[in-house]
N, C-alpha and C positions, 0 to 999 in steps of 0.2 A: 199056169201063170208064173211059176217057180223059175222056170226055166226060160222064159219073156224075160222077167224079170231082170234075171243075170245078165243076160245078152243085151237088155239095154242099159247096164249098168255098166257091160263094159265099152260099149259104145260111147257111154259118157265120158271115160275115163282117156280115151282113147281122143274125140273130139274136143275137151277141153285141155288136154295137153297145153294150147295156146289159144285162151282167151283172154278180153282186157279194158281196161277200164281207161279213160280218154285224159289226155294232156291236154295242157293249156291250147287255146283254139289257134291255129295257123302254124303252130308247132309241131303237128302230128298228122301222120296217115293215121285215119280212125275207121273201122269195123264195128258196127253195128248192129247185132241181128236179132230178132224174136227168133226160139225154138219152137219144136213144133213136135208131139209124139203125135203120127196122125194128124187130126186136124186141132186137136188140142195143143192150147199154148201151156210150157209147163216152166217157161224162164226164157232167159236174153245171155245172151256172149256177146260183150265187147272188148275191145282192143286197139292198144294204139302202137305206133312205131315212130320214135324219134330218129334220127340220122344225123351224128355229130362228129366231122370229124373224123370218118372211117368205119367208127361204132356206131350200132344200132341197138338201143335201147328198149324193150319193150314192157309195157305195165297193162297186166292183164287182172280177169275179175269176170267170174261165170255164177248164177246161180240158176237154180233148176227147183222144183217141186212139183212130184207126181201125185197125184190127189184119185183114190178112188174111193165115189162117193161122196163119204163128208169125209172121208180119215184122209190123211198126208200119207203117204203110203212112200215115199221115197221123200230126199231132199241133197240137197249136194250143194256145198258152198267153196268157191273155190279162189285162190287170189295167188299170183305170180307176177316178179318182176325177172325180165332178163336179158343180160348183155350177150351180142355179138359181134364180133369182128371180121367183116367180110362173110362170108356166110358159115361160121362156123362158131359154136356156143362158148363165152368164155365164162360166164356168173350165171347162176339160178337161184336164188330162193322163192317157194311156193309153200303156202299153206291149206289144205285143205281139208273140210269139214268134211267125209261121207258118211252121212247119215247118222252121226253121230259117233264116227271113227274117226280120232284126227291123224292126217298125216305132214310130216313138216320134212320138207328136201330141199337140201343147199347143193351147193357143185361150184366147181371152179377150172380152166384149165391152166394146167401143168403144164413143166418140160416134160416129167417121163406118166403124161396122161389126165386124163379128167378125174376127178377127186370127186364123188357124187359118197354124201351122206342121207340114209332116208333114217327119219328118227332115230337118228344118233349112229347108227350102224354107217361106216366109212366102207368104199370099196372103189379100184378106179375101175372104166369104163370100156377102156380102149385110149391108146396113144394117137390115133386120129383126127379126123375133124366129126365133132357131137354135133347131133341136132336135133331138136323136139320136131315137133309134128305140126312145126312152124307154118299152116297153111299159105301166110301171108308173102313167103318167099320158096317163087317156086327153084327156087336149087335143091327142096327137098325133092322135088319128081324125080333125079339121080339117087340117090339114096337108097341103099339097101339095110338097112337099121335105121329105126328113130327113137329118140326116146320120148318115156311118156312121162312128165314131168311131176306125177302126182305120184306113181308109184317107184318111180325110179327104174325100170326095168327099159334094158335097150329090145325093143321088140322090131324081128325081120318084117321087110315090107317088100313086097312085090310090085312095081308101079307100071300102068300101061298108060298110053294115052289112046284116046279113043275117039277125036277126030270132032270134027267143026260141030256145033250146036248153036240154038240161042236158047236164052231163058229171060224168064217175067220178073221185070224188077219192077216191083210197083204198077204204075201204068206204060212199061215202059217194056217193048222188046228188045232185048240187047246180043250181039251176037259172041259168041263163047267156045271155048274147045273146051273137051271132057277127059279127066284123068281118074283112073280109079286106083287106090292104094291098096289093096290084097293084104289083110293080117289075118292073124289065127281066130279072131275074134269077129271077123264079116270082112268086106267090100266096103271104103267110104269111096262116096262118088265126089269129087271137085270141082268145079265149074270155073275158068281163068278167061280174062279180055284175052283178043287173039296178039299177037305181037308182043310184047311188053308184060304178056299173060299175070296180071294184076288179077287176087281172090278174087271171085265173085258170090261163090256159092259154095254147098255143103248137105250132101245126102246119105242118111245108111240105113240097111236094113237090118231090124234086130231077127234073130232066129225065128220069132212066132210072128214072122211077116209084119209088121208092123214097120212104120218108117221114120226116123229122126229127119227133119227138115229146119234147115237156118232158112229165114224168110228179110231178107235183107232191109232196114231200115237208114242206116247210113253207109256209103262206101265211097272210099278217098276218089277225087273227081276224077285221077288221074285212069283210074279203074276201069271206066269207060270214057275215057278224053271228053267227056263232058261236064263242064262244071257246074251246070243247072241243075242236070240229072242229080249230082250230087246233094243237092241244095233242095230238090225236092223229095224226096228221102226221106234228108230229116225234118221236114213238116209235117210228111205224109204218111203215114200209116201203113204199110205194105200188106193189105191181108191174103193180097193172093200167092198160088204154091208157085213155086219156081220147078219147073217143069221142062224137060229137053222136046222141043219143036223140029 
């Protein structure tokens, strides 16, 4: 259980890099999702992304709680806001709670490089272009480094794509291409609309088999070019798994 444990700890750390919490209505592309360990719900990631102006704004907000039995056995509270400029990271600040460990990391970009402080400790990054594990833009699938925004660390990534899918959004089959990210830490599986590859989805497996599932509740119309779909969503309750067809 020790080592479950870890591996979906770090899965969380990993997966919440970019979660968020919703702006004013018509303002924002919004992400919406119930988690899922198995078929247990253990918490919600939401997220929005403004676009003003060149910049793209994000304000994020994850929380999680692993319950076995009657005890809480995990918890994880997480909150970020952060600028970019074209697809590449210029501001961070995030706070988070894990399990009663706090961590607090700013960033900013430089001329000579990104400036990332985790709890006080300063160090820069790379003179490049930064980027968290921004699911909602896929310029990460190029990407060989992302950063994880909670612990600060630029972790390699391997990305493949893996070719046309659909998946269950609600009552709804939707058709999808699949990208898997490769870290030291497992495989997260992706799921993007075809064309314009808008998020859709999010899967990983922890070490002791078991699986993390985002289950879709809200997702910006444009996501699936239909703005119903979108609209039904958020009324409807999504209890079923999102599943490659």
């Amino acid at each position: 259980m020790a080592g479950d444990h870890k591996s979906l700890l770090a899965l969380i750390l990993l997966c919440c890099a970019i979660c968020s919490t919703p702006l004013a209505a018509g303002d924002a592309d919004r992400w919406l999702f119930r988690v899922y360990l198995d078929d247990r719900e253990i918490g919600y990631h939401e997220f929005s992304v403004v676009e003003r102006d060149g910049r793209r704004d994000v304000v994020t907000t994850a929380r999680f709680d692993v319950r076995i039995l009657f005890f809480n056995a995990y918890s994880y509270d997480h909150k970020n806001r952060e600028s970019w400029s074209g697809d590449c990271l210029q501001e961070l600040e995030a706070v988070t709670d894990d399990n009663g460990t706090e961590y607090r990391l700013s960033g900013e970009a430089r001329a000579d490089g990104f400036l990332l402080q985790v709890n006080r400790d300063a160090e820069r990054i790379g003179s490049g272009c930064v980027r968290t594990f921004a699911y909602w833009n896929p310029a990460i699938l190029d990407a060989r480094h992302l950063l994880n925004s909670q612990t600060g660390e630029l972790t390699p990534v391997s990305i493949h794509a893996n070719g046309p899918e659909t998946v269950e959004i609600g009552p709804h089959r939707v058709a999808a291409e699949r990208y898997t990210i490769e870290t030291d830490d497992g495989p997260i599986r992706l799921w993007y609309a075809p064309g314009g590859r808008h998020w859709l989805a999010l899967e990983a497996e922890t070490a002791g088999g078991r699986t993390l599932r985002y289950v879709p509740l809200v997702l910006p119309w444009n996501a699936v070019g239909d703005k119903r779909l979108a609209l039904d969503n958020a009324d409807h309750v999504a209890e079923s798994v999102i599943l490659p067809r």
